[in-house]
N, C-alpha and C positions, 0 to 999 in steps of 0.2 A: 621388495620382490623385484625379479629382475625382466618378467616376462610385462607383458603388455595389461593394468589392471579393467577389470569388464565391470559392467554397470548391470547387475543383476537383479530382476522382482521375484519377489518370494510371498509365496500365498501361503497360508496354513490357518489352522483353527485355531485361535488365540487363544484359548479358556484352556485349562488342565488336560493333562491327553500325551501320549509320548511320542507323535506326531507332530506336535506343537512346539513340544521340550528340543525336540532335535530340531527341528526346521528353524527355529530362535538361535540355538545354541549355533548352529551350521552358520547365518547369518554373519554373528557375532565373531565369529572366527576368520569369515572372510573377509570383512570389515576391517579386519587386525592384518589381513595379508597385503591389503592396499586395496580390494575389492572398494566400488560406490553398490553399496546393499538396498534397496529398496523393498519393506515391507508392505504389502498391500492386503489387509484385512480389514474386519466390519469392527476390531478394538485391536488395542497395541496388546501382541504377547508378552504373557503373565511373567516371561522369562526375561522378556526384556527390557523393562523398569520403564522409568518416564527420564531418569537424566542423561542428559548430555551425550553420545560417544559417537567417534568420530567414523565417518563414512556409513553412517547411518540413518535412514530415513523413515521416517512412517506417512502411508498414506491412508484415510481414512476412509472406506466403501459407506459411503450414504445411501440409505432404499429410500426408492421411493413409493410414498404412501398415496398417489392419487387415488382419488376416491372409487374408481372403477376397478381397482381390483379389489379382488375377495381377499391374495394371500399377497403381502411384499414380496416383489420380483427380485431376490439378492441374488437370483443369478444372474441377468440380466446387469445388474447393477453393480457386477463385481467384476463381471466381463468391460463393461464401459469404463470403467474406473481401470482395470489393467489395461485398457486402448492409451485412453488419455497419458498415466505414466507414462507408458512406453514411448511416445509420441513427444511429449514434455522433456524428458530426462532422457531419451535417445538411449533406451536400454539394447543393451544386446539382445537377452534373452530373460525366460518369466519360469523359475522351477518353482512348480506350486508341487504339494505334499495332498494326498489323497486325488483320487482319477475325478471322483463325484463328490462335489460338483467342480474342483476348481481345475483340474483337466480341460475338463467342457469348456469353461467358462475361458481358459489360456486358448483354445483352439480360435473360438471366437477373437476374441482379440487381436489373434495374430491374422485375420483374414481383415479385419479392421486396418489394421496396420499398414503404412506406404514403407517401411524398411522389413528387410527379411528377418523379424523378429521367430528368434528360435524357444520351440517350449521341452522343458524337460521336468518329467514326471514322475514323484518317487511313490511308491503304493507301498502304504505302512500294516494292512490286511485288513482290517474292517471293512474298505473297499472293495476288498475282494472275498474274503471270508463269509462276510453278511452283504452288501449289498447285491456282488454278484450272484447269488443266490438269487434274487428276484428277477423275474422271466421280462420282467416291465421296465428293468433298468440294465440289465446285461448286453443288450446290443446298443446303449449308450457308450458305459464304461468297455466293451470290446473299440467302438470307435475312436472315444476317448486315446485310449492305448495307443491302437495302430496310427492315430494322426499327430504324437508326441513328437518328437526329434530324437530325444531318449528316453529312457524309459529303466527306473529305478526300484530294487526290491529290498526290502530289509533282512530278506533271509533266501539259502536255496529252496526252502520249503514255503516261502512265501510265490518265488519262480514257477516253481512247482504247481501248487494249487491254480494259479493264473493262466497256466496252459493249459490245462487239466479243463476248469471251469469255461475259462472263457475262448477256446481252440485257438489261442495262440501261438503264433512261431514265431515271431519279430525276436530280437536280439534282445534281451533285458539286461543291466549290469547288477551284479550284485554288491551292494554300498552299505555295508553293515550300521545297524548305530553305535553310536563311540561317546566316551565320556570325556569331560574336559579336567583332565589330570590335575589342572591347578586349582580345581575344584571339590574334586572327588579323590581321596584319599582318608587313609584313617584318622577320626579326629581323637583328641585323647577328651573324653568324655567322661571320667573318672568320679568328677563334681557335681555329675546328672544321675550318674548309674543309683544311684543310693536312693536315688527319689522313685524306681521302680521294682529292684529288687535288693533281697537281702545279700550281701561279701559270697553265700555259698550256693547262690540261686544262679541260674543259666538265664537269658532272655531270646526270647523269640519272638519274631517279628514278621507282621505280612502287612504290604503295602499295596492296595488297590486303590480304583472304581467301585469295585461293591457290586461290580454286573454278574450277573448269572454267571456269564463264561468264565470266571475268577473261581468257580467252587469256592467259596470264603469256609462255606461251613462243615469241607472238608479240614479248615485250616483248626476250627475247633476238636473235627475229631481227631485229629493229629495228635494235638497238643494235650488233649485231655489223657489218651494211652500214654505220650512220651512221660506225661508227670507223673505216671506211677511211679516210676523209677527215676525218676531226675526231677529233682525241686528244681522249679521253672517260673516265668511269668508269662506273660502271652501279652503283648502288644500290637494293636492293630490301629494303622497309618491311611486316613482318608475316611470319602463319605460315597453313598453310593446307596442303589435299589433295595438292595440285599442287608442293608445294616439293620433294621427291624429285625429281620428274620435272624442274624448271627444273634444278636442280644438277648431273643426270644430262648436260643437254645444251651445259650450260656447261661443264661440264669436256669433254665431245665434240665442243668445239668450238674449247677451248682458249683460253677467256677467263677462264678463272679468276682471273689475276692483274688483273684489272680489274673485278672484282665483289665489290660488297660487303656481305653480309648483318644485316640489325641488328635482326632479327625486331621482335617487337613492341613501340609503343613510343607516350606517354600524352603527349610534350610534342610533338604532332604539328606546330606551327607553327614550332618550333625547327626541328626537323628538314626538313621542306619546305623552309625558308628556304636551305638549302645547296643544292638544283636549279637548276638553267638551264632546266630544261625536265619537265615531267612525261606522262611516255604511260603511256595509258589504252585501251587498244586491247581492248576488253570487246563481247564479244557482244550480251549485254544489260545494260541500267544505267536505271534508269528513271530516275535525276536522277544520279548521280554526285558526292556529296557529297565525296569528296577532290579532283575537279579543283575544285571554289568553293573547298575550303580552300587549296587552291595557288594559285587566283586570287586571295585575299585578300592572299596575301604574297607577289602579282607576279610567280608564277613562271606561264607559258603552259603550255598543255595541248596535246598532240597526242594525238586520240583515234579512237572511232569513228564512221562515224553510225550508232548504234545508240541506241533509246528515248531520254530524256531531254539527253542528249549533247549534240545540236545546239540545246537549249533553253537549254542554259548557257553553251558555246564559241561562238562566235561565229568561223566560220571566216574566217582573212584579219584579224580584228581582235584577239581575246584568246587563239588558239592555230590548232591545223590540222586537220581534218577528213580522212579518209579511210573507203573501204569496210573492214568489215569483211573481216579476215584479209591486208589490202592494207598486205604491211610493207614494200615496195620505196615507197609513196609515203609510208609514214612517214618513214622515213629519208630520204626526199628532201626533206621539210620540216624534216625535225629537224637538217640539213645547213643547211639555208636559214635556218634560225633562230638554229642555234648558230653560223655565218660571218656573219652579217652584224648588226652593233651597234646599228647606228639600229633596224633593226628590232625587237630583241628590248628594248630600251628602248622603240619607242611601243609594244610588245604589253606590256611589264611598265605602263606606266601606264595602258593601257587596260583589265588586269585590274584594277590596282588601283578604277580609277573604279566600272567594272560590280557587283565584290565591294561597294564600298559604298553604292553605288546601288539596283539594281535586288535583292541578294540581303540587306541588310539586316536585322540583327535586331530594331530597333526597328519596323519596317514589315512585317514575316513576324507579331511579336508582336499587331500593333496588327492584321490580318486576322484572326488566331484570336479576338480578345479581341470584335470583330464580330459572327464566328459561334456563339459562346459565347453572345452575349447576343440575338444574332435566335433562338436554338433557345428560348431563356427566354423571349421574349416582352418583353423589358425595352427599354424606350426610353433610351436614353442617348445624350449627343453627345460622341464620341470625338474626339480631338482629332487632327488628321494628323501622322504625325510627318515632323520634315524631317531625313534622311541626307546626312551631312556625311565 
């Protein structure tokens, strides 16, 4: 790189979560441009292994357990911990992912701080979605916000709701998530397919959480209408609240023999790669980071319109739109898509083009790396990158 490289902390929620996926993966890419990356969480992200790569660091948030408190103070102690980095490592600046708590807790540290340590803060919507929602933490995460440097959203509809909720007007950028191309692409799967369905069966697939807001067992009744008419299997990827209750009404329904469970699972593009079609039938989703990873590797999405959703699918071109809780016109696209070949070949190259067009890693990286350096004040000329 030819611009000046920055010493960046990076907070997020280490454990599964598509918050976590991007903020590792965002890391990992800077790292690669000549960035010094510093992560600062209570475990190393799940995305980001344990060996070796270069310009990359882990620091580890220790609570402390003195005996006088009731609850460990991790916020407190996630704040101290991004003081000291900062301070040690002479970072420019600290983008932590979610407002509550590591917002707060970057605010604090930067007051800590003897250099002008800049914070920049991406909201993935649970922050906003659900916690703003509570009357006891909203005029946190509104101050959170307004005391960032910048201030990051995964969708316009995530923009949106955050004004809306929390009476904001500050500037927000909108920084899509993106997939890393050399990662996510189609795999030829051919040697696995046979261990789930039969040469003239379709496969379907929904990857969550298992949380309420997922409707999981909308994804059943989907699937149960489309297989009237289309010999199918039904595969479902993760673990989650709600998986009792999916299994309860698969077997009450008596599709058992046509579902297939494979809980959690780390080579996600492998696995995508054996769908035909992916539903996402989510109440809320403010971007929906697993249908871009199925778009990457050509497989279509039928989802909701709900938040982000229609910002990514593209109804009629890279998969199919429905009303929330509307499984009869799931099914009737996921009929329409799994019978007919031309179509589901221009909808697999029209996902492909979009994944590396428009959701890009190299051009998701090349926006942050912007924002990075307009909060700093640094004139640099970035180069555009071109997705190929």
């Amino acid at each position: 790189m030819t611009q000046e490289p920055l010493k960046i902390g990076i907070t997020c929620y280490p454990s599964l979560g598509g918050s976590g996926v991007v903020a590792t993966e965002l890391g990992k890419l800077l790292a690669e441009r000549g960035h010094q990356v510093h992560f600062i969480t209570h475990n190393i992200p799940f995305r980001l292994g344990t060996s070796f790569q270069k310009n990359i660091y882990y620091h580890e948030v220790d609570v402390n357990d003195y005996y006088v408190f009731r609850y460990p103070p991790y916020d407190l102690s996630l704040a101290s911990k991004m003081a000291q980095v900062a301070k040690m490592q002479q970072l420019d600046l600290l983008h932590v992912h979610y407002a509550v708590p590591h917002a707060v807790c970057a605010y604090l540290a930067k007051q800590m701080s003897t250099s002008d340590l800049k914070v920049v803060t991406t909201l993935h919507g649970t922050d906003i979605t659900v916690l703003a929602q509570d009357e006891t933490l909203k005029d946190m995460i509104r101050f959170a916000i307004n005391q960032s440097d910048a201030v990051t959203a995964v969708s316009q509809d995530l923009i949106a709701e955050t004004r809306e909720l929390l009476d904001i007007d500050r500037h927000i950028d909108l920084t899509y998530n993106f997939i890393d191309k050399r990662v996510y692409y189609p795999r030829d799967i051919s040697h696995l397919r046979s261990e789930f369905a039969y040469p003239d069966e379709k496969i379907v697939m929904h990857i969550s959480n298992f949380r309420p807001v997922k409707r999981v067992c909308d994804v059943v009744d989907t699937f149960a209408k489309m297989a009237e008419k289309v010999p199918s299997r039904l595969v479902f990827v993760g673990e989650g609240p709600d998986m009792p209750k999916v299994q309860h009404k698969i077997m009450a329904m008596g599709l058992e023999d046509r579902v297939h469970f494979l809980g959690k699972q780390d080579e996600i593009a492998q696995v995508i790669s054996l769908a035909d079609v992916l539903l996402l039938p989510s109440e809320k989703e403010s971007f929906g980071l697993v249908a871009l990873e199925a778009m990457a590797c050509g497989v279509p999405t039928i989802g909701s319109i709900a938040g982000g959703i229609p910002e990514l699918v593209t109804h009629e071109e890279t998969g199919f739109l429905a009303p929330v809780g509307d499984t009869d016109a799931m099914a009737a696209y996921a009929i329409r898509l799994l019978t007919d070949d031309a179509l589901a070949e221009r909808m697999r190259e029209a996902c492909l083009h979009r994944a590396r067009h428009v959701f890009c890693n190299d051009l998701i990286t090349h926006e942050y790396e912007k924002i990075y350096y307009r909060v700093l004040n640094r004139e640099v000329n970035l180069e555009q990158p071109v997705c190929t």
